[in-house]
C-alpha positions as CSV (number, residue, x, y, z in Angstrom):
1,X,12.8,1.3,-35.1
2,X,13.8,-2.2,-34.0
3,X,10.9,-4.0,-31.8
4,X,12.4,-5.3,-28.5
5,X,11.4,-8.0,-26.3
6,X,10.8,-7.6,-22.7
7,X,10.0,-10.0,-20.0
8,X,6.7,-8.8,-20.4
9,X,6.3,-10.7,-24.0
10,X,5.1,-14.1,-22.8
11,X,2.8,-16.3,-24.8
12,X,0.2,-16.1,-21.9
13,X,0.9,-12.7,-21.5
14,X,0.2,-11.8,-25.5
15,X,-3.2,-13.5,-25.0
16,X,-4.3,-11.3,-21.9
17,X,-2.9,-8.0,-23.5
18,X,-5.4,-9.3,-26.5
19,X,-8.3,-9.9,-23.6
20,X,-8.6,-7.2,-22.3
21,X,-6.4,-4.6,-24.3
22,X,-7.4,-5.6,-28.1
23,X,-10.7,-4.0,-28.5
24,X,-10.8,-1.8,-31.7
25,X,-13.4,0.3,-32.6
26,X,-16.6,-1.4,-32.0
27,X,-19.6,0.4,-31.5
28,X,-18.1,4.2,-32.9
29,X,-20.7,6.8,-32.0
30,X,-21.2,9.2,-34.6
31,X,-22.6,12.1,-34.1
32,X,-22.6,15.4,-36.2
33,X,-19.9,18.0,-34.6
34,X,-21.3,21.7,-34.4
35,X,-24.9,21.3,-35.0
36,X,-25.8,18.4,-32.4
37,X,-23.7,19.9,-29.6
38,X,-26.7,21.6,-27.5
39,X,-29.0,18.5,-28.6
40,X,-26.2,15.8,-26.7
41,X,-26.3,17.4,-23.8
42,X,-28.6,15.5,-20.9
43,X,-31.7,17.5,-20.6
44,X,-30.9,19.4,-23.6
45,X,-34.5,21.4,-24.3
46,X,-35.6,21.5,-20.7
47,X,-32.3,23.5,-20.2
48,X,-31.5,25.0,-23.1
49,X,-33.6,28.0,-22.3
50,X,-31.6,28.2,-19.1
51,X,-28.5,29.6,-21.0
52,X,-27.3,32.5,-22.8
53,X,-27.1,32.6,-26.5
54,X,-24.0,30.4,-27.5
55,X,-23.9,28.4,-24.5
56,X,-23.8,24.7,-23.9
57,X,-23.8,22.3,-20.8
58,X,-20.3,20.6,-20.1
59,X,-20.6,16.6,-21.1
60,X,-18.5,16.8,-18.3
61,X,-20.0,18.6,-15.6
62,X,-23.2,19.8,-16.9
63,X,-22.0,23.4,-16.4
64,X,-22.3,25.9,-19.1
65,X,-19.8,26.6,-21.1
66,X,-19.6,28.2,-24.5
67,X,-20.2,25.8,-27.6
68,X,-16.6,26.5,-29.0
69,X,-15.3,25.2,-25.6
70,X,-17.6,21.9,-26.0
71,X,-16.7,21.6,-29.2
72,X,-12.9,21.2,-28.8
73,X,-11.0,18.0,-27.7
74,X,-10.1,17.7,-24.0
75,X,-6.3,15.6,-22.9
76,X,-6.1,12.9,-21.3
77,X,-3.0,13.0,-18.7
78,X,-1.1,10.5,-16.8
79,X,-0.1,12.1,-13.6
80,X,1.6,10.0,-10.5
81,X,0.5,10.1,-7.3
82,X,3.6,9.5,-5.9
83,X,4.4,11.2,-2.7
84,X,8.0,13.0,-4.1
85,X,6.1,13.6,-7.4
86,X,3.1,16.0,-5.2
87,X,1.8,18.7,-6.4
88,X,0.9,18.2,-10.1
89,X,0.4,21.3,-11.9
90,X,-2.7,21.2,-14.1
91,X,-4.7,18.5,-12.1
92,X,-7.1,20.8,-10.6
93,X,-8.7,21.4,-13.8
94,X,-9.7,18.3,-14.3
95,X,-13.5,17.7,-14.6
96,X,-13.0,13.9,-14.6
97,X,-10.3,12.3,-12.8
98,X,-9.5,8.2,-12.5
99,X,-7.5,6.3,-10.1
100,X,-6.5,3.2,-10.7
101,X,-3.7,0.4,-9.3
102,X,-0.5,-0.1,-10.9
103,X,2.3,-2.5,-10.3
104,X,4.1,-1.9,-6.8
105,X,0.5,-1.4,-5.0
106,X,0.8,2.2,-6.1
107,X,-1.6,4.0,-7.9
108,X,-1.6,6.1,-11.0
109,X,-4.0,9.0,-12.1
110,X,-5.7,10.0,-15.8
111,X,-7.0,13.5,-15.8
112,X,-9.4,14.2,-18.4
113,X,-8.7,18.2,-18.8
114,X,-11.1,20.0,-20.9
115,X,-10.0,23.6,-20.7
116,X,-6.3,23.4,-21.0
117,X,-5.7,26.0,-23.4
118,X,-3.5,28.4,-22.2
119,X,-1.7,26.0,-19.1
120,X,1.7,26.6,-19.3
121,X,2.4,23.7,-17.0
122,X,0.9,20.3,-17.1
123,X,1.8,17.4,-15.3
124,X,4.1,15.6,-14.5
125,X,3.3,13.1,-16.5
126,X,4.2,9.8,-16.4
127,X,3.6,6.7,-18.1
128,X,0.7,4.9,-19.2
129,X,-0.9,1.0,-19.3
130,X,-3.1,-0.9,-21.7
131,X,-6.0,-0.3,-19.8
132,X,-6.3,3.2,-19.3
133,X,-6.3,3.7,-23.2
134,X,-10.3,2.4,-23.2
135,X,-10.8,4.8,-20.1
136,X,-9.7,7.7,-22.6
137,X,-11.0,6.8,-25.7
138,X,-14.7,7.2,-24.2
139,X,-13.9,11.0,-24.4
140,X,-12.1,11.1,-27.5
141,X,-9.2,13.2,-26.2
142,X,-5.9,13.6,-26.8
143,X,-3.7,11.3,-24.7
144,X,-0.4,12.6,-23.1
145,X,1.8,10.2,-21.6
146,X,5.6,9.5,-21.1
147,X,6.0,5.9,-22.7
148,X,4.1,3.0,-21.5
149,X,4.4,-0.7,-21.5
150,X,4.5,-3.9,-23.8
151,X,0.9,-4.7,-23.3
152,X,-0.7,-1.5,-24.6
153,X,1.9,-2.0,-27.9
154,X,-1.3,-3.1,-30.4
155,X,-3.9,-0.9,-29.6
156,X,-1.5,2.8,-28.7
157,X,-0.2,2.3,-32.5
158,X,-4.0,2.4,-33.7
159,X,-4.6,5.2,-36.1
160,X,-7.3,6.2,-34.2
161,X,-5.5,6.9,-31.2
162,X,-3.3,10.5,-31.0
163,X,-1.2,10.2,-28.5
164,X,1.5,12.5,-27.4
165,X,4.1,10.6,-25.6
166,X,7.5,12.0,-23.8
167,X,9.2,8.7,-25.0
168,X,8.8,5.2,-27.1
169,X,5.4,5.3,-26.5
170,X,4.8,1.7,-25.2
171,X,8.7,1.4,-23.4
172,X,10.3,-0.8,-25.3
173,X,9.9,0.7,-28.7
174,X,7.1,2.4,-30.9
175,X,7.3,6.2,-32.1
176,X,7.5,9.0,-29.6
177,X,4.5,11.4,-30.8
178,X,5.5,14.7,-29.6
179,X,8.0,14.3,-27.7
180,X,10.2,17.5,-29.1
181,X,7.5,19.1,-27.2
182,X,7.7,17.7,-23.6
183,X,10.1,19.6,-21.0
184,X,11.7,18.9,-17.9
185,X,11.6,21.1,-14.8
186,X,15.1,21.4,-12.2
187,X,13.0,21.6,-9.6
188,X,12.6,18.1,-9.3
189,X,14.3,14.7,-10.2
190,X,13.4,12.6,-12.8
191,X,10.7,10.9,-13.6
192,X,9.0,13.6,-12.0
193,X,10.0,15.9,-13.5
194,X,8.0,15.4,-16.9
195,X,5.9,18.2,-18.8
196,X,4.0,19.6,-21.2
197,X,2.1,23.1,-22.0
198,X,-1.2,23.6,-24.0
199,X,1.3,25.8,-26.5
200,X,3.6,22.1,-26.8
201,X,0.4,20.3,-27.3
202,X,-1.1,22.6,-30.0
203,X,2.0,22.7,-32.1
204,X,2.3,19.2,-31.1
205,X,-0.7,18.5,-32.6
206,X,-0.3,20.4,-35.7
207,X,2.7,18.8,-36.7
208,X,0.8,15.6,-36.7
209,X,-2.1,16.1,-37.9
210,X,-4.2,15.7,-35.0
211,X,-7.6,17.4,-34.9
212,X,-8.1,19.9,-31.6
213,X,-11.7,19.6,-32.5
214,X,-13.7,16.7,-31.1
215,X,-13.9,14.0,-34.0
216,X,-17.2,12.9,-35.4
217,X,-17.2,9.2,-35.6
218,X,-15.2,8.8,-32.2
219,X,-16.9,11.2,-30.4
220,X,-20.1,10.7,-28.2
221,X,-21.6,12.9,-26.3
222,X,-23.8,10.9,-24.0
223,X,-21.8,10.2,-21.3
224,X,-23.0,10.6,-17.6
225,X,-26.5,11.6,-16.6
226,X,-27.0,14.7,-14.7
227,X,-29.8,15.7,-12.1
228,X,-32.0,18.1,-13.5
229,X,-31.8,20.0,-10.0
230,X,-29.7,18.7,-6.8
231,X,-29.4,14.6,-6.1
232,X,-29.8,14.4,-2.2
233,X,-30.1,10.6,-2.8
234,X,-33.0,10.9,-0.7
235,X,-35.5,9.5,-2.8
236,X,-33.5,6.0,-1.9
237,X,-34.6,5.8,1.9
238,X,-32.7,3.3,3.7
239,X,-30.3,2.3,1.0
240,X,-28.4,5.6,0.7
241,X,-26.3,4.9,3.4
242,X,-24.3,8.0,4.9
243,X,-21.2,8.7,3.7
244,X,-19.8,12.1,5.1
245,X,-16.2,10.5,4.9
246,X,-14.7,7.8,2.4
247,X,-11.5,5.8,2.7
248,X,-10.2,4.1,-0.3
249,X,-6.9,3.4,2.0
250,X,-7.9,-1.0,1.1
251,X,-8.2,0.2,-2.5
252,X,-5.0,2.5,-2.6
253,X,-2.9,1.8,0.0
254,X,0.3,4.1,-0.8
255,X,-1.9,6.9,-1.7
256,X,-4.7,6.0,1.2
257,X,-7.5,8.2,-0.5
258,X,-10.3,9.4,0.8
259,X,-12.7,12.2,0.8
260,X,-14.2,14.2,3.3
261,X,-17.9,15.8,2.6
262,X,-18.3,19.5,3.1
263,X,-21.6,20.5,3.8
264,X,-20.8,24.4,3.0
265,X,-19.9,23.6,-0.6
266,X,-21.8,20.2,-1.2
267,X,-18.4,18.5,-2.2
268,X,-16.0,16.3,-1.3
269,X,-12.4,17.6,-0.4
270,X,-9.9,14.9,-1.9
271,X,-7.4,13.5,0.6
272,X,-3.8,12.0,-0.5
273,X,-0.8,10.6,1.8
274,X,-3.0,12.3,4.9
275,X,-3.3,15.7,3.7
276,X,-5.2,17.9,1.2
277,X,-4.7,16.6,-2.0
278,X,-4.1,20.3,-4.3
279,X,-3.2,21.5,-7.5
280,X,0.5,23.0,-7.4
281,X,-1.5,26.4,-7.7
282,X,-2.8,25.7,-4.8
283,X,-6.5,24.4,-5.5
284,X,-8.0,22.0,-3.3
285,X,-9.4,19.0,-5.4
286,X,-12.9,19.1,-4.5
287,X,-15.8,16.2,-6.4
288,X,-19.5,16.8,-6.9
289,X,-19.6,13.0,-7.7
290,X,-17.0,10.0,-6.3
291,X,-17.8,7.0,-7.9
292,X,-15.7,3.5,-7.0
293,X,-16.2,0.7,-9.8
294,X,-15.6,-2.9,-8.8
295,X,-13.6,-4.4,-11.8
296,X,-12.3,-7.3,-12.2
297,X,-8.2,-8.0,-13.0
298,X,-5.1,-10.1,-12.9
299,X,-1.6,-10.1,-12.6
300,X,0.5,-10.7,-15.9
301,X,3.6,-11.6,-15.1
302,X,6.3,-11.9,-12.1
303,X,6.7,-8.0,-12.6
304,X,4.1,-7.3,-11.2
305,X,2.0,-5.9,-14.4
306,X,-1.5,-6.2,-14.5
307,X,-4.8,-6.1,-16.6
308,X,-8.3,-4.6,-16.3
309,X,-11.8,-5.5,-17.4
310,X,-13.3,-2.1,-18.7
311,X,-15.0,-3.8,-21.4
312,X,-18.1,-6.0,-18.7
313,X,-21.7,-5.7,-17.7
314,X,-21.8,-7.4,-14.4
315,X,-19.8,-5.8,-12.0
316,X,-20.8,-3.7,-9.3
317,X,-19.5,-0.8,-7.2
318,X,-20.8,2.8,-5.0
319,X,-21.7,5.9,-6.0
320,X,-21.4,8.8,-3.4
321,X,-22.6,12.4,-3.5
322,X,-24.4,14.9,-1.1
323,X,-23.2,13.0,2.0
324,X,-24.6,9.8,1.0
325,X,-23.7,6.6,-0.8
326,X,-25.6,3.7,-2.9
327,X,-24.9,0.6,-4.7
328,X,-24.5,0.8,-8.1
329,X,-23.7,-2.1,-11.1
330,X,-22.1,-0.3,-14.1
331,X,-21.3,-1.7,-18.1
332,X,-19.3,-0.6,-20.8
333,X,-19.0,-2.3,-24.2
334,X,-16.7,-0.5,-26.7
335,X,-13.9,1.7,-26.3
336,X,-15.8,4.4,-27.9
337,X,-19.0,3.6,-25.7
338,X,-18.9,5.3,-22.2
339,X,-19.2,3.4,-18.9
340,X,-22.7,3.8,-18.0
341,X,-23.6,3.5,-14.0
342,X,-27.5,2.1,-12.7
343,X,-28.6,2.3,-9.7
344,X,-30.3,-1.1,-8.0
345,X,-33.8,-1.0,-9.5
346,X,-31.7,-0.7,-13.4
347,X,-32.0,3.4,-13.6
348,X,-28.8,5.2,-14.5
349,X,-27.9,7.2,-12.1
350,X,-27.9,11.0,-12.2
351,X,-25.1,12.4,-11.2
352,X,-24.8,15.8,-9.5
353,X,-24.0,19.0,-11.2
354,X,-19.6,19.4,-10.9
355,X,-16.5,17.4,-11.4
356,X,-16.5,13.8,-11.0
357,X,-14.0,11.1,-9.6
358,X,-13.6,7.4,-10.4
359,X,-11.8,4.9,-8.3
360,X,-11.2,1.9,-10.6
361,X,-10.9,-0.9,-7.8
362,X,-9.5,-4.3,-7.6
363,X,-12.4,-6.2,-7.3
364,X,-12.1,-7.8,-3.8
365,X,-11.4,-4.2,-2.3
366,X,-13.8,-1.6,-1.3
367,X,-14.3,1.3,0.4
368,X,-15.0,2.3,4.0
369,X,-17.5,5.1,4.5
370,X,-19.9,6.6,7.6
């Protein structure tokens, strides 16, 4: 296929894609597959006698799950949060779920999905950006998106990325992985109206060669830390601050998320454009864990495009569970290597049992909470 040019295709633009887009595969965590699944997990022998024969905790969540479940790949999905484009079917089963800004001050959403076998509906999915490829490739998934941009041209055409894309797969050319397998809905208009089932995506997959099984030498199985019981933050005094409701309306300001703590369940109920922000099943999107990371960006171009640092160890940000919030710093080094989150005094910070959020925020905005 003929490579286009779009405005996007500066000279100073090339050398910030390469900044903070180019980063290959330093660091690769290898780790043998079946046999060192129960050893990965956090807390592996104090809780392995905790579970029934066969069984696993989540890298996810910590909850158990069967070791064929932990051992297969999760997706990674661009979904909108576009008011029209509400509800997206699928989202509810997301264990982790980022948010980050795109052009137009509106944000976009990557849902890592571990147990999407047999969803016969996902989505809609939309496009993706440079720097939500070294979000994904910290859990080794498959990513499904509906083309992209210049910027993420380099590193999407990496063999070591599997991508299912609905179109050229970084919008002005590239291969379309996939994309016999994508479908559109009447229900809505395009571009939301995008999607994909776990039957597309396994046959999909097979026709490319793409492993369903998580890969050793990508994938890494230390990822968050979890409490070995419940995290009521309270062992931080005075500096967990309380935190029963969160705005990230100066983060997102088209989607003005936020989060409301429910003391019955011990979670917080996700709010989007002033109401309940669901599955189209009907689920409520409910986090054990919210975590906002401070990370520092710029603009690329007059369109508006614009460029993450995933790849620091200085910045800073919140994490809030239980009611409460503290201050956090967080790193990451490699796309392979996860984002690791500490706590003041350098811990890491253990996270709460359940499904976990992550704000990506321009740094310069931050949340509100009481």
């Amino acid at each position: 296929m003929k490579k286009k040019k779009d405005r996007a295709g500066s000279s100073g633009g090339r050398r910030l894609a390469s900044r903070f887009g180019r980063r290959f595969l330093a660091g690769l965590c290898a780790l043998p597959l079946a046999a060192s699944l129960l050893a990965a997990a956090p807390g592996a022998d104090a809780q392995a006698a905790e579970l029934p024969p066969g069984y696993v905790r989540s890298i996810y969540t910590n909850e158990p799950v069967t070791a064929a479940q932990a051992g297969l790949r999760p997706i990674a999905v661009m979904m909108p949060t576009d008011r029209s484009a509400q509800p997206s079917y699928g989202i509810g089963h997301a264990k982790v779920l980022y948010e980050v800004m795109e052009e137009g001050e509106i944000s976009r959403q990557l849902a890592i999905i571990d147990d999407w076998q047999g969803l016969s509906r996902i989505g809609n999915v939309r496009s993706c950006r440079a720097y939500y490829i070294p979000i994904a490739t910290e859990w080794d998934p498959i990513l499904i998106h509906f083309g992209g941009v210049w910027y993420m041209r380099d590193r999407i055409t990496m063999p070591d990325i599997n991508n299912l894309s609905g179109t050229s797969e970084y919008g002005t050319g590239g291969s379309a992985p996939g994309a016999n397998r994508f479908f559109r809905s009447s229900d809505r208009k395009a571009p939301h109206n995008a999607y994909i089932s776990a039957a597309g995506i396994t046959e999909a997959c097979a026709e490319l060669g793409y492993s369903l099984t998580i890969r050793p030498g990508f994938y890494n199985g230390s990822h968050f830390t979890f409490a070995a019981g419940v995290n009521t933050l309270d062992q931080y005094g005075a500096a967990a601050a309380p935190a029963g409701t969160i705005s990230l309306a100066d983060i997102f300001p088209y989607t003005k998320t936020g989060f409301t703590y429910n003391p019955a369940t011990g979670l917080y109920d996700k709010t989007i454009h002033g109401g309940a922000h669901k599955d189209a099943d009907g689920t409520q999107l409910s986090f054990a864990n919210v975590i906002v990371q401070n990370t520092s960006w710029v603009k690329l171009d007059d369109g508006g495009y614009l460029a993450f640092g995933n790849y620091d160890t200085t910045q800073d940000g919140w994490y809030f569970t239980k009611g409460k919030a503290i201050h956090i710093t967080w790193q990451k080094t490699a796309d392979y290597l996860p984002t690791k989150y500490y706590d003041d005094a350098g811990n890491e910070i253990q996270l709460n049992q359940g499904k976990t959020y992550i704000a990506v925020a321009q740094l310069g905005r931050l949340p509100a909470f009481s």
